[in-house]
N, C-alpha and C positions, 0 to 999 in steps of 0.2 A: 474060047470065045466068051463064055460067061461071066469067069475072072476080068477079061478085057471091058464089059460093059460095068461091072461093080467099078473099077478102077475107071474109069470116064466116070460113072457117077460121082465117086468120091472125089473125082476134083473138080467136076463143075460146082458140087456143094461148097466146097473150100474158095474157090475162086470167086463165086457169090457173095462168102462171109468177107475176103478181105475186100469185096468192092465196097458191099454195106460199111466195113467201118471204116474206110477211106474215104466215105461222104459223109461221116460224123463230124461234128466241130472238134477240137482237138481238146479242147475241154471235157472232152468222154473217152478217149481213148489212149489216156496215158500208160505208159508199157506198165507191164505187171509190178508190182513190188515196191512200186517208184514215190514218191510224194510230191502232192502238189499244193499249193500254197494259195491261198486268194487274198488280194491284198486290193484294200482301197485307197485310191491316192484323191482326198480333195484338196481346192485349192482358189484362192483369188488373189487378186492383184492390185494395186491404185484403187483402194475404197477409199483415199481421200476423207476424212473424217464423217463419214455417212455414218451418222448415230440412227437416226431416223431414217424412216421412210421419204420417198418423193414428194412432195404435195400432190394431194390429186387431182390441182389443176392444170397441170403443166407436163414437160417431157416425163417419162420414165414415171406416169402415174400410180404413187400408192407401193413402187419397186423399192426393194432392198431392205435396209435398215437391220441393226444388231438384232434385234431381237425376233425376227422373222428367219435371218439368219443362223440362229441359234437353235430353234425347231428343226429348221430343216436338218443341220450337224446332227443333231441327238437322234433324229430319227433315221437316219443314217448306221450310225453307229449302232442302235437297239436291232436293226438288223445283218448287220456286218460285223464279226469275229476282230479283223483286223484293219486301222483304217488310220491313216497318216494325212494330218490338214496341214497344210502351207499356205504360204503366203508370199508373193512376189515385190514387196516395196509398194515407198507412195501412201503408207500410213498414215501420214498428216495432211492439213491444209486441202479448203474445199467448203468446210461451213465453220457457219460463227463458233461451235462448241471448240476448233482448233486453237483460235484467234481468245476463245478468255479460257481455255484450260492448257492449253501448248501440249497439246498427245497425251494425256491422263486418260482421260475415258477411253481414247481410240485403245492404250495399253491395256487397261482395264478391262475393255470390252475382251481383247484379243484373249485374254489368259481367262476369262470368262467361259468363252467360248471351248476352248483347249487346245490351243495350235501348237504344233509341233515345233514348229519353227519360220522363222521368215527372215530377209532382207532386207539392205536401206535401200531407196529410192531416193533420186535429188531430194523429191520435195519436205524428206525424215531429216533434211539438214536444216528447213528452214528459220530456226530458232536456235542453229549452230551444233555443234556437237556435244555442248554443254547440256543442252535443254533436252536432247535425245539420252547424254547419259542418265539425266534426271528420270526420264519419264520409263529407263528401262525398271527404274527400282519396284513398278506396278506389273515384272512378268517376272516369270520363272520358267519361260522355255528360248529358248537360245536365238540370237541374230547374228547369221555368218553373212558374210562377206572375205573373200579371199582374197581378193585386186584392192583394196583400200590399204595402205599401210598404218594403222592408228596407233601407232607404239609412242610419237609425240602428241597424243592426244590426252582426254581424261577419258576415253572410251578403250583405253588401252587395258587388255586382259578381260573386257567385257564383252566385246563382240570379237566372233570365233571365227576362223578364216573354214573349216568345215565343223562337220558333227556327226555324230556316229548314234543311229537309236536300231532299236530292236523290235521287229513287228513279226508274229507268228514264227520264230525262230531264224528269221533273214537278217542278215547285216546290212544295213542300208546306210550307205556313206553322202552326207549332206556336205553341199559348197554352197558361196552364193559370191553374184559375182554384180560390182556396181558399174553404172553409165559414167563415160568421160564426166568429170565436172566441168570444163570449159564452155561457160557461156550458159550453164544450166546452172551454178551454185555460184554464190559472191566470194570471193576469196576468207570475209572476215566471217562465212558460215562452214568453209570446208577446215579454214585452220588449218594446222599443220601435218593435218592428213595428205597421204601423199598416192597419188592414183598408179596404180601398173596395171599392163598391160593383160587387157583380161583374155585374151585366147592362151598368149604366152602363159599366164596364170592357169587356166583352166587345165592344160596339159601337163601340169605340176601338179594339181587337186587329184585328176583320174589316177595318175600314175601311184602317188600315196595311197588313196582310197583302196582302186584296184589291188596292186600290189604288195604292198607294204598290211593293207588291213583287210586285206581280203573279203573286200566285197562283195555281196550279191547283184545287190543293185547301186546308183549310183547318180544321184539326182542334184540338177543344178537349178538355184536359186537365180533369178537373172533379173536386173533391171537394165538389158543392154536398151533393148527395143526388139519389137521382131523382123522386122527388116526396112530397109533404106534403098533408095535410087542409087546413094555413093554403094557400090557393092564391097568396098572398102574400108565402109566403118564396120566396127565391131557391132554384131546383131544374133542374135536367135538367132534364125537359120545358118549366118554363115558359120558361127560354134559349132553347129550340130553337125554344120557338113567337114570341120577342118580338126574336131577332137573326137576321134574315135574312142567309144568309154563310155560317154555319156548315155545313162539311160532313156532320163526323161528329162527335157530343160521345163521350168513352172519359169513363165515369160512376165514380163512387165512393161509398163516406162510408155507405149504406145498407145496404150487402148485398144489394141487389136481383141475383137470378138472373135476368134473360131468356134462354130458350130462342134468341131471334133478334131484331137490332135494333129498336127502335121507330121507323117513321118519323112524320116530324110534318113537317108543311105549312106552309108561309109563306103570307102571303094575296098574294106576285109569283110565283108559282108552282113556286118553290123546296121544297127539303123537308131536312131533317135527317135524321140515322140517330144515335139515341139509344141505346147500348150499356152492358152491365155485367153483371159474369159473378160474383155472389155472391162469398166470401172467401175465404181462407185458401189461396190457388193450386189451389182444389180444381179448377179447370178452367180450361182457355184459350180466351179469346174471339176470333173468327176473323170477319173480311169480307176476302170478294174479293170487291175493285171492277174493271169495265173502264171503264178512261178512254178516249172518242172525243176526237182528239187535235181535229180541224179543228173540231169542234161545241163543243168546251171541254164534254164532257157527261161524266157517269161512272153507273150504273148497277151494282148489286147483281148477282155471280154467283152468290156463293152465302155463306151464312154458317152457325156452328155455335160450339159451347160445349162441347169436349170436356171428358170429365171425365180427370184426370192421375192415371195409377195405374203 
């Protein structure tokens, strides 16, 4: 009988300890031996040539601007190991600095700042492809686009259909994918650039990244839009729901402000994290992810959308 009440003890104590750690975040109880990874993904969108802040008599008072922008990165990074900035198109056009430099300082600010990589957006066309090759000669981190054909261009061999960087020992496989030109871009600005079809495309990017370069994770550049009434054009959510792969899409092209990512589900049980912080650098879009290293898993720590002042 004595043995019998030791052995009830011992497993109501056990049955206690695995309740407590099954009500732990999973951020604490990764299995023994295992490694896990913390990784920060920032990001913005359509800052439109905001060198400056807002005037502070008017909307978005005293908001955004390079250089309030760039505090906020540094300060970021001084306490974060591992930290990946992006940017989703819409580089140019929006204040007078676009109209007498043509994207110079916006490129200057960018590689100032230190982004890892970004996107074209229609309005990166509006001085042609000519004047975008021009103004990349002011950065040294990459602009993919994979749905643009630019091989008749002069941007040809300059902008990269994905890209491949290395953060805390992850392989992270970058694409980025641009909005129809029709009706958005003048024919004598898109030139002999030729548009495909970006879902069809996107499912050719996962498949390489994934497969071929064995990715960790697997992130897409997007100036589709993030969604539409036609549920037929091509948009953020519908990518997210029809190309299983994709880890995180960094959104554009609309202006949509999410407060915190959207996720969206695959029917293999997979899910996306749908992202996009409104324009004009008024705020920085932030996920920290933990990578479980042996599960090949990653999970949401925490995310937010400050606003830059």
């Amino acid at each position: 009988m004595a043995g019998s009440n030791v052995a009830r003890r011992v497993f109501i104590k056990k049955s206690l300890l695995a309740s407590a750690l099954l009500a732990l975040p999973r951020t604490l109880y990764a299995l023994p031996g295992s490694k896990e990874i913390a990784l920060t993904i920032l990001y913005t969108n359509d800052t439109h040539s905001r060198i400056e802040p807002f005037p502070t008599n008017g909307p978005n008072a005293g908001l955004g601007g390079i250089a309030a922008r760039k505090r906020f990165i540094d300060a970021i990074r001084a306490k974060e190991e591992h930290v990946l900035l992006l940017d989703a198109g819409d580089i140019f056009q929006g204040t007078p600095y676009f109209n007498f430099f043509k994207g110079a300082l916006e490129m200057k600010a960018m590689q100032w700042m230190g982004y890892d990589a970004t996107t074209m957006g229609n309005h990166d066309f509006d001085e042609g492809v000519e004047n975008f090759a021009r103004q990349m000669e002011h950065i040294r981190f990459p602009v993919v686009v994979a749905n643009y054909d630019l091989s008749e261009t002069v941007l040809a061999g300059k902008v990269k259909a994905n890209y491949l960087v290395q953060k805390g020992g992850l392989k992270i496989g970058l694409f980025g994918l641009g909005i129809d030109p029709a009706g958005l871009i003048p024919d004598k600005l898109f030139g002999k650039t030729k548009y495909l079809d970006p879902i069809a495309t996107a499912r050719k990017q996962v498949e390489y990244l994934r497969d071929e370069q064995k990715c960790d994770l697997v992130i897409c550049l997007s100036h589709l839009g993030h969604r539409y009434q036609d549920s037929s054009k091509p948009s953020d959510l519908r990518l997210a729901a029809e190309v299983p792969g994709i880890d995180v899409v960094i959104g554009g092209h609309t202006h949509t402000f999410l407060e915190e990512p959207v996720k969206v589900s695959q029917n293999d049980g997979r899910h996306t994290l749908v992202c996009q912080v409104g324009h004009s650098g008024i705020r920085l879009g932030r996920v920290d992810l933990r990578f479980q290293v042996q599960r090949k898993k990653w999970w949401v720590h925490r995310s937010s959308a400050d606003l830059i002042r």
